[in-house]
VOGU-3710 file (C-alpha; in Angstrom, 3 decimals, decimal comma):
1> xxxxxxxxxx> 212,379/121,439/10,018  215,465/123,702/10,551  215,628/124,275/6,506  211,574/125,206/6,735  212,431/127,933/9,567  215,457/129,148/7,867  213,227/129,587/4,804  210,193/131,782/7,440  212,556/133,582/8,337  213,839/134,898/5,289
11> xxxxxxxxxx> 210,641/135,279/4,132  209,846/137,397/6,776  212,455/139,302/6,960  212,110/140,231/3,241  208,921/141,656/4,258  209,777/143,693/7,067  209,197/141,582/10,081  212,062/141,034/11,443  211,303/140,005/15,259  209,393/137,048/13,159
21> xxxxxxxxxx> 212,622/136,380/11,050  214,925/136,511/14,611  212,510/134,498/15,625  212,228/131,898/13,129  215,828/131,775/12,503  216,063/131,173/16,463  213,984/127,511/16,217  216,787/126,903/12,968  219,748/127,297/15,226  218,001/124,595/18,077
31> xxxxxxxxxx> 219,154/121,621/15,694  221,694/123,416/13,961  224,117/125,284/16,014  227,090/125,255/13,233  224,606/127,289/10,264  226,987/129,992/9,894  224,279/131,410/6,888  221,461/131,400/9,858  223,602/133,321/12,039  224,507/135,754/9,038
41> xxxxxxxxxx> 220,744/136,248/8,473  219,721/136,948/11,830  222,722/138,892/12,427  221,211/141,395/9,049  217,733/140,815/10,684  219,415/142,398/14,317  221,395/145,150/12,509  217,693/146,463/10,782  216,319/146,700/14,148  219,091/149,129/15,199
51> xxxxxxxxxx> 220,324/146,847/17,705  224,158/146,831/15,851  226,136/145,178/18,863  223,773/142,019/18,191  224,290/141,640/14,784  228,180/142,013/15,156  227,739/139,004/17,757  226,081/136,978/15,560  228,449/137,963/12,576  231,341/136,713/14,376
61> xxxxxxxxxx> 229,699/133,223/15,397  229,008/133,395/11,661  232,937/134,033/10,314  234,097/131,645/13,286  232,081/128,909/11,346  232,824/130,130/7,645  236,091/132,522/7,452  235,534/132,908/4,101  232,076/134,264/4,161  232,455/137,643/1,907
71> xxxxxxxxxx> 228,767/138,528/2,822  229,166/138,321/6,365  232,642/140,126/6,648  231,115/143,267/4,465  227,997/142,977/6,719  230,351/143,100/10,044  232,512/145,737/8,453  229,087/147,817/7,684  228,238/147,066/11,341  231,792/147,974/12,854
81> xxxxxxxxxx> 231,258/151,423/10,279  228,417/152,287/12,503  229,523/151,888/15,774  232,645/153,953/14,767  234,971/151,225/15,259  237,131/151,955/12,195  239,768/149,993/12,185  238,078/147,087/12,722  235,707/147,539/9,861  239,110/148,048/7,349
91> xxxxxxxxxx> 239,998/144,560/8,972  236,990/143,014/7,933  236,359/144,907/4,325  240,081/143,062/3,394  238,838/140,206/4,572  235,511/140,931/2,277  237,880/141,571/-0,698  240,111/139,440/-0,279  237,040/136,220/-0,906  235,678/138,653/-3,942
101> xxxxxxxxxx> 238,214/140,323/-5,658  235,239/141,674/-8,173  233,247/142,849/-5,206  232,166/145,975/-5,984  230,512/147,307/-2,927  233,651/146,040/-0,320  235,620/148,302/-2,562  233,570/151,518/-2,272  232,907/150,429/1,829  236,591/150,438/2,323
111> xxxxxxxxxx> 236,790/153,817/0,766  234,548/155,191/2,703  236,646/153,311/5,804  239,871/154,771/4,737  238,312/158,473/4,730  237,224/158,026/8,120  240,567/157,081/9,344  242,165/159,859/7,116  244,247/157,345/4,950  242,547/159,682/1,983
121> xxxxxxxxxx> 245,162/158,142/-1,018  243,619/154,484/0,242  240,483/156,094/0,145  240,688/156,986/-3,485  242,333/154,425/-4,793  239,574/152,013/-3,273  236,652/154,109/-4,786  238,780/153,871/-8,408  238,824/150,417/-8,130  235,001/150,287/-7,375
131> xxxxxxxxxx> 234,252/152,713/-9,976  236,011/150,332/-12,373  234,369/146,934/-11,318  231,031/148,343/-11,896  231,316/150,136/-14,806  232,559/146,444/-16,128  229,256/145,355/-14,355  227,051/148,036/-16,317  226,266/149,939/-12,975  227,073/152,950/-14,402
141> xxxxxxxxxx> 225,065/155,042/-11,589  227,615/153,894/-9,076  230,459/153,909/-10,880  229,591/157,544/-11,631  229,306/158,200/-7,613  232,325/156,356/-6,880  234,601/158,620/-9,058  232,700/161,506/-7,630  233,832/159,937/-4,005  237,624/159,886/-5,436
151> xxxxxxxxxx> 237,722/163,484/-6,935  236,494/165,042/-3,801  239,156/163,635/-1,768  242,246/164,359/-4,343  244,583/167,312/-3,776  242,994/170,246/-5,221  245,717/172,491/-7,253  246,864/175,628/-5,650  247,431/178,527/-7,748  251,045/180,195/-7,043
161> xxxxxxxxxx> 250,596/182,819/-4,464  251,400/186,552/-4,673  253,807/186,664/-1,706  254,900/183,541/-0,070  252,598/182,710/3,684  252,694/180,677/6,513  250,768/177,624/6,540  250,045/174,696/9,181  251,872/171,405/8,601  249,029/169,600/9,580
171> xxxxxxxxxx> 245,800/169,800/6,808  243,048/171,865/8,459  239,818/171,039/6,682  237,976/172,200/10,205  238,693/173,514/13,286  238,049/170,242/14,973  239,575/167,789/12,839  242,464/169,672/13,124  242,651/169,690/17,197  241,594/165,701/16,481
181> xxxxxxxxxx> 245,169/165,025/14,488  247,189/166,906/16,801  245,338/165,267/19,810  245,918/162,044/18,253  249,277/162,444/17,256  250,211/163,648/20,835  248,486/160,283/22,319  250,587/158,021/19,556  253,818/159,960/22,153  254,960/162,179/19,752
191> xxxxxxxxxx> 254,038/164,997/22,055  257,299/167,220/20,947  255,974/166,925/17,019  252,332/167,876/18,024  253,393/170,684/19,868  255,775/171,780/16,911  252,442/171,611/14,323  250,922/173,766/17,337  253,356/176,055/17,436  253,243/176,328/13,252
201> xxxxxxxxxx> 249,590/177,113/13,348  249,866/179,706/15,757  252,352/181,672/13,970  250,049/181,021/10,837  246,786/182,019/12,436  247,626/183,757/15,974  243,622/184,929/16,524  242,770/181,529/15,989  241,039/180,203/19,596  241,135/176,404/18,281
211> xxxxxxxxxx> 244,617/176,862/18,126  245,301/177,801/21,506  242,728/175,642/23,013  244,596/172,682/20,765  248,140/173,693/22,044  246,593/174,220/25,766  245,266/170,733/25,650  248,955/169,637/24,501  250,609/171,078/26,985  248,052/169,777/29,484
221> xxxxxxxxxx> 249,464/166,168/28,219  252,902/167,334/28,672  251,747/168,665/32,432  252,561/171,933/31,795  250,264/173,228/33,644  251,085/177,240/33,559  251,548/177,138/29,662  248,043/175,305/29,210  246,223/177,822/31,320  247,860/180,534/29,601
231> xxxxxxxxxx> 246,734/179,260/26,453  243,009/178,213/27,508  242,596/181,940/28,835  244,050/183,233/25,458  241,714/180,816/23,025  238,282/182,051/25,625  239,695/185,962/24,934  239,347/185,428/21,382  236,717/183,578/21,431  233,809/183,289/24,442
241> xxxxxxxxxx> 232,035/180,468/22,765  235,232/178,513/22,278  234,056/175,339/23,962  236,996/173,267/23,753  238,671/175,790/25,917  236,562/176,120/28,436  236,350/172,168/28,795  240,517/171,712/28,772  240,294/174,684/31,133  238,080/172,413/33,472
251> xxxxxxxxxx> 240,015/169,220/33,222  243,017/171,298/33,955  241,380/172,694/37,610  240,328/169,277/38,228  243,580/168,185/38,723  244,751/171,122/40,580  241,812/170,958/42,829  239,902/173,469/41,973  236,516/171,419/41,875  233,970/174,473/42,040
261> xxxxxxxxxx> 235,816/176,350/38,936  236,066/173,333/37,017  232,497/172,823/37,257  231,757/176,508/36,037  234,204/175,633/33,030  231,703/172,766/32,179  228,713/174,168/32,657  229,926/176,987/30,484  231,083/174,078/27,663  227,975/172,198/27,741
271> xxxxxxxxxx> 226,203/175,611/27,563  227,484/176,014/24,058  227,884/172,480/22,963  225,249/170,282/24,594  226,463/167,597/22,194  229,787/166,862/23,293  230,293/163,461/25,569  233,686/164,270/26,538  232,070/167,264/28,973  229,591/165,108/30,519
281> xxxxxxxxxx> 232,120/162,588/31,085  234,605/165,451/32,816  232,084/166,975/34,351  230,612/163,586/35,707  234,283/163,110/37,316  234,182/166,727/39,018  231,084/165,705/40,362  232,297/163,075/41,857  235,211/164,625/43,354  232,341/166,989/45,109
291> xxxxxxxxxx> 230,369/163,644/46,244  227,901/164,658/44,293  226,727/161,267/42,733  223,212/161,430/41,877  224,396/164,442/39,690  227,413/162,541/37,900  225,233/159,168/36,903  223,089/162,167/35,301  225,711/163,336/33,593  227,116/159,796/32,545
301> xxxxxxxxxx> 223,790/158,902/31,216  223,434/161,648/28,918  227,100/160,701/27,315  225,338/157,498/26,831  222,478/158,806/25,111  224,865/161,023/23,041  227,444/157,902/22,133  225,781/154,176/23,352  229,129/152,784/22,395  231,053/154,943/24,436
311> xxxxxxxxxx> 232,555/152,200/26,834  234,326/154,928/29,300  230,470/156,500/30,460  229,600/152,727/31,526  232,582/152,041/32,994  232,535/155,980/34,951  228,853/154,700/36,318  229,805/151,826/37,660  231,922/153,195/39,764  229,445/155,335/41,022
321> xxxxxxxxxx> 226,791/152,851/41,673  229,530/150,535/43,777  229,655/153,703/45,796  226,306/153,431/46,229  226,048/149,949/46,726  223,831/149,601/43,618  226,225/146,194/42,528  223,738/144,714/39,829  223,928/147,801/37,998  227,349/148,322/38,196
331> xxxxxxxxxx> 227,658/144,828/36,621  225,535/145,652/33,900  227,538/148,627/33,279  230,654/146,918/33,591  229,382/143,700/31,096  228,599/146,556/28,423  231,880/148,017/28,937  233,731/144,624/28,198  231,332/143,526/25,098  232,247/146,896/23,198
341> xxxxxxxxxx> 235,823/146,235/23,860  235,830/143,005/22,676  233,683/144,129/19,340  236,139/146,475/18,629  239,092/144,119/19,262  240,646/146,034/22,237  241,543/142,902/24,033  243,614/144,676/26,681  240,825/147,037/28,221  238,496/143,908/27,712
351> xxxxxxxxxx> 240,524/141,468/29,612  240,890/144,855/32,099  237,055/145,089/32,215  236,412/141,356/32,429  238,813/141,059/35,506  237,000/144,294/37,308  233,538/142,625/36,654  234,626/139,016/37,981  235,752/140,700/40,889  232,681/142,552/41,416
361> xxxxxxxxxx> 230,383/139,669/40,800  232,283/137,760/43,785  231,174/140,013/45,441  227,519/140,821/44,442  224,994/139,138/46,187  223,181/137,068/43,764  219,864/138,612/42,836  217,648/136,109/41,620  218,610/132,134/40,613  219,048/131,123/37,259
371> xxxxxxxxxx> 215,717/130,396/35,514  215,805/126,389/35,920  216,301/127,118/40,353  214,096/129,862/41,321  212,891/129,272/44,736  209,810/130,423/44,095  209,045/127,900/41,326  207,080/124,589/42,625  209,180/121,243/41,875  207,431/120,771/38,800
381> xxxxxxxxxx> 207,606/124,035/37,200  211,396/123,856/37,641  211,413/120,516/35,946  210,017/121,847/33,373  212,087/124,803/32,726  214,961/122,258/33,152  213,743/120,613/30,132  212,827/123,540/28,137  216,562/124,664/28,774  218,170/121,230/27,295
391> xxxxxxxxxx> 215,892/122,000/24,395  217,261/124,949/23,312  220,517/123,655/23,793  221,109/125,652/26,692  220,181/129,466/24,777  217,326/130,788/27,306  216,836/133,705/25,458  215,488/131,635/22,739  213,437/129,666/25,174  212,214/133,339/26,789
401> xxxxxxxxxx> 210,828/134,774/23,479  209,037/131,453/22,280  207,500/131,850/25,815  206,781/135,728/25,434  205,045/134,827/21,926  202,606/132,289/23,493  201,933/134,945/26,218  200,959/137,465/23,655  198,449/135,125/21,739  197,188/133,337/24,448
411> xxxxxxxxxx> 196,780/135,128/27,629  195,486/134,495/31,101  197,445/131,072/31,753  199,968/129,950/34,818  203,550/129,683/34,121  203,196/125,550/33,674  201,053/125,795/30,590  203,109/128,230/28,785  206,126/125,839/29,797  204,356/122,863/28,664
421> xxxxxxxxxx> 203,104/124,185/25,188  206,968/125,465/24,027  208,197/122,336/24,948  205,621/120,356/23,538  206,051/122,282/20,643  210,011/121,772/20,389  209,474/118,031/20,637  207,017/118,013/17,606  209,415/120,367/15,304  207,077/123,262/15,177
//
């Protein structure tokens, strides 16, 4: 039977219907828990639904079965593309590569990997070697685009200059990529070197606000706090709509105290750029600092909206709602937290995360029993859900949506008879 529902659900998920695939692929795992291919399918099935975190789950069960499944590590490197986890997806495209040396599409992935993390002569060298593999495969569309990929990313030539000019160290494609690499380069602890590139840039550009508001934010770092207000002032006089600025201006008064100007510094930020997390996370913390908590969960909740994969606006509203007593949700918050550190192989902050939650569920009171000893449940029904759970070899959420499914086409009946009908219907391999 388990070859019959792996064979539904790819059926159905070649047609679109992927809860029926999930589903299918669900009654495959019941009698075959090691199918790395079924957890590989549903895993694709998970990742068209949008819902990325569960297909990277389900791609790791996959590779801890079969390492060597190309497929799979291309589909988790895809995955890990998406959730911005970068250097985990360049982990699992060698990985892809290294099982199919002729693999085409790994190739032009990890090119596209490699730009993200700025490594741009990886980056073109992987697209050459895709363009190469399928022109030999008679693909000459892609091939076409992957060379395309390559020539955009090679040094362009520069014509020699009139008079010889100043120019930044660092390459400034954009104003914020290039507060990004100095940012970054600053966190790696070379502080002094970022500040030097600063210092170059200014002296290149000195009515450039970005500049400023870059070097502000590095001396911010380095706790210099006069020389970072100094610059935030001069980046805001150049430019008024110089966001970053006003949003290193308000971390800086939060730590001096200044809670009330901080908050006009955000409000000013968000003003301009509505899109950018890091103010509703800052601004979240000022709000706190005022006691203002039904205002910082708001502002922690639209980070989330902005970046679901954001672990540090879960983690912020926990806090909160452990101030307010709210402990279930601060779990929840906390449980996200750890799962996106461990997808993007962070084990540090996970282990962090999965200490601060065990803690906290010590000492949550337990909101409702596990589903085989609800108290509200007669003897029987709890027998049955005891039996349902050994079915499914102890995966309730497969048990819950076989029992959600016989809810939606047959309506109107107690708890028992749904029970009774999955289980009867496990036993007889339907």
């Amino acid at each position: 039977m388990a070859q019959e529902y792996y064979q539904q659900g790819l059926a159905k998920a070649k047609a679109g219907d992927y809860q029926g695939a999930i589903a299918d692929f669900d009654l495959a795992l019941i009698s075959t828990p090691e199918w790395a291919e079924v957890y590989y399918r549903r895993g694709l099935a998970y990742f068209d639904l949008g819902d990325t975190l569960t297909a990277v789950s389900d791609y790791t069960q996959a590779l801890a079965i079969d390492s060597q499944h190309r497929d799979c590590s291309y589909a988790r490197a895809l995955a890990r593309l998406t959730l911005k986890n970068f250097p985990g997806a360049l982990v699992d495209i060698e990985r892809a590569i290294l099982f199919g040396r002729d693999y085409a599409p790994a190739y032009q992935l990890k090119g596209l990997v490699c730009k993200k993390l700025t490594k741009y002569p990886d980056a073109i060298a992987a697209y050459k070697v895709a363009a190469n593999l399928y022109l030999a495969q008679k693909d000459v569309e892609n091939s076409q685009r992957c060379l395309d990929l390559a020539r955009t990313l090679e040094p362009k030539p520069i014509d020699a200059p009139i008079a010889p000019k100043l120019t930044p160290r660092h390459p400034l494609t954009s104003p914020e990529q290039f507060y990004a690499q100095l940012l970054e380069q600053g966190e790696r602890g070379d502080l002094p070197g970022a500040l030097d590139h600063a210092n170059w840039a200014i002296q290149s550009s000195p009515n450039e606000a970005w500049v400023y508001a870059c070097r502000g934010a590095l001396y911010s770092k380095q706790d210099n706090r006069t020389a970072a207000l100094t610059d935030f002032n001069r980046a805001i006089q150049l430019d008024p709509n110089a966001y970053v600025a006003y949003r290193g201006r308000g971390k800086l008064r939060d730590r001096m105290g200044d809670y009330r100007g901080a908050l006009m510094d955000f409000d000013r930020a968000v003003a301009i750029n509505a899109q950018d997390l890091f103010i509703y996370l800052a601004r979240g913390n000022v709000r706190v600092n005022l006691h203002d908590y039904p205002g910082a969960i708001a502002d922690f909740d639209r980070a989330i909206s902005i970046d679901p994969v954001e672990p540090l606006a879960y983690l912020k509203r926990a806090q909160i709602y452990i101030k307010l007593e709210e402990l279930n949700h601060a779990i929840e918050d906390y449980q996200t937290a750890a799962n996106i550190y461990l997808e993007r192989q962070d084990l540090a902050k996970y282990q962090d995360t999965l200490a601060s939650l065990q803690k906290l569920q010590r000492s949550a009171p337990q909101s409702a029993p596990p589903p085989n000893q609800e108290r509200s449940q007669p003897p029987q029904n709890a027998a049955l859900r005891q039996r349902l759970y050994v079915l499914v070899s102890g995966q309730w959420a497969i048990a819950q949506r076989l029992i959600d499914r016989l809810k939606e086409e047959y309506p109107g009946y107690d708890e028992d008879w749904y029970l009774e009908r999955v289980i009867d219907n496990l036993e007889a391999g339907l």
